[in-house]
N, C-alpha and C positions, 0 to 999 in steps of 0.2 A: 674145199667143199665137195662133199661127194652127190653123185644124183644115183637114185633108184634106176635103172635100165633107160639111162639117157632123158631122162622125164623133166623139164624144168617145167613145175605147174606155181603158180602162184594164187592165192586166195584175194579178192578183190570184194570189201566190203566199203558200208557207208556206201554204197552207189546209189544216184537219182531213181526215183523210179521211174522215170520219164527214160531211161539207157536199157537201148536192146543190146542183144548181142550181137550186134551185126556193129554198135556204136563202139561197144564194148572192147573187142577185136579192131576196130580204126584207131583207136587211141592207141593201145595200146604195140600197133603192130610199128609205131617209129619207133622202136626201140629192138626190132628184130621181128625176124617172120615168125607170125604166131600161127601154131597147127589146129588149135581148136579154143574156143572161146565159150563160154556158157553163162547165161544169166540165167540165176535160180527163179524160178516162178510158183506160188504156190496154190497147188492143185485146186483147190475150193475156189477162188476168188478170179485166178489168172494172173494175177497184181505180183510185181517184182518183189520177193522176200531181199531184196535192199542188197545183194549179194550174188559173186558170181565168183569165175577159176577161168583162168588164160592158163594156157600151156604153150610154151615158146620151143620150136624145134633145135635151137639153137642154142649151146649156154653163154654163147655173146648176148642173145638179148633178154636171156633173162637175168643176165649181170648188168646190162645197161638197166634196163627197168628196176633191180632190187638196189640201185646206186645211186639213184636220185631219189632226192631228201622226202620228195613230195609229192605228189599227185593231185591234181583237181580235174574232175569233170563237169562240167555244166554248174561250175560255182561251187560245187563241191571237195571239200577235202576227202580222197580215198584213205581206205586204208588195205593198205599192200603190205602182207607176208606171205612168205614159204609154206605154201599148202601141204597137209599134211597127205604122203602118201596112200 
């Protein structure tokens, strides 16, 4: 698997809207050091559009994190793929 200029970002949908990005990034940093983290929010409202992108400085952890089967946060099933460039 190849990366764009070392970039491991992954797409983090299905998220609570109750998940910041500060929660966002805790979950997901046992799986490796994450460089930045982002829940989408939408401009009109402020309210989470359900969606976010971790970027892991590492491709240990963003092979740990795309390797496990499943994700929940706060009762929730994520859904985690390979963000598009």
């Amino acid at each position: 698997m190849s990366f764009a200029r070392g970039v491991q970002k992954l797409f983090i949908g299905n998220l609570p809207w109750t998940v910041s990005t500060k929660e966002l990034q805790g979950y997901f940093s046992k799986f490796g050091h994450v460089q930045s983290s982002n829940v989408i929010y939408d401009k009109t409202t402020g309210l989470s559009r359900g969606y976010g992108f971790i970027v892991f400085s590492t491709r240990d952890g963003y092979a740990n994190a795309t390797n496990k089967p499943y994700h929940t946060l706060e009762g929730r099933l994520l859904d985690v793929q390979p963000a598009a460039s």
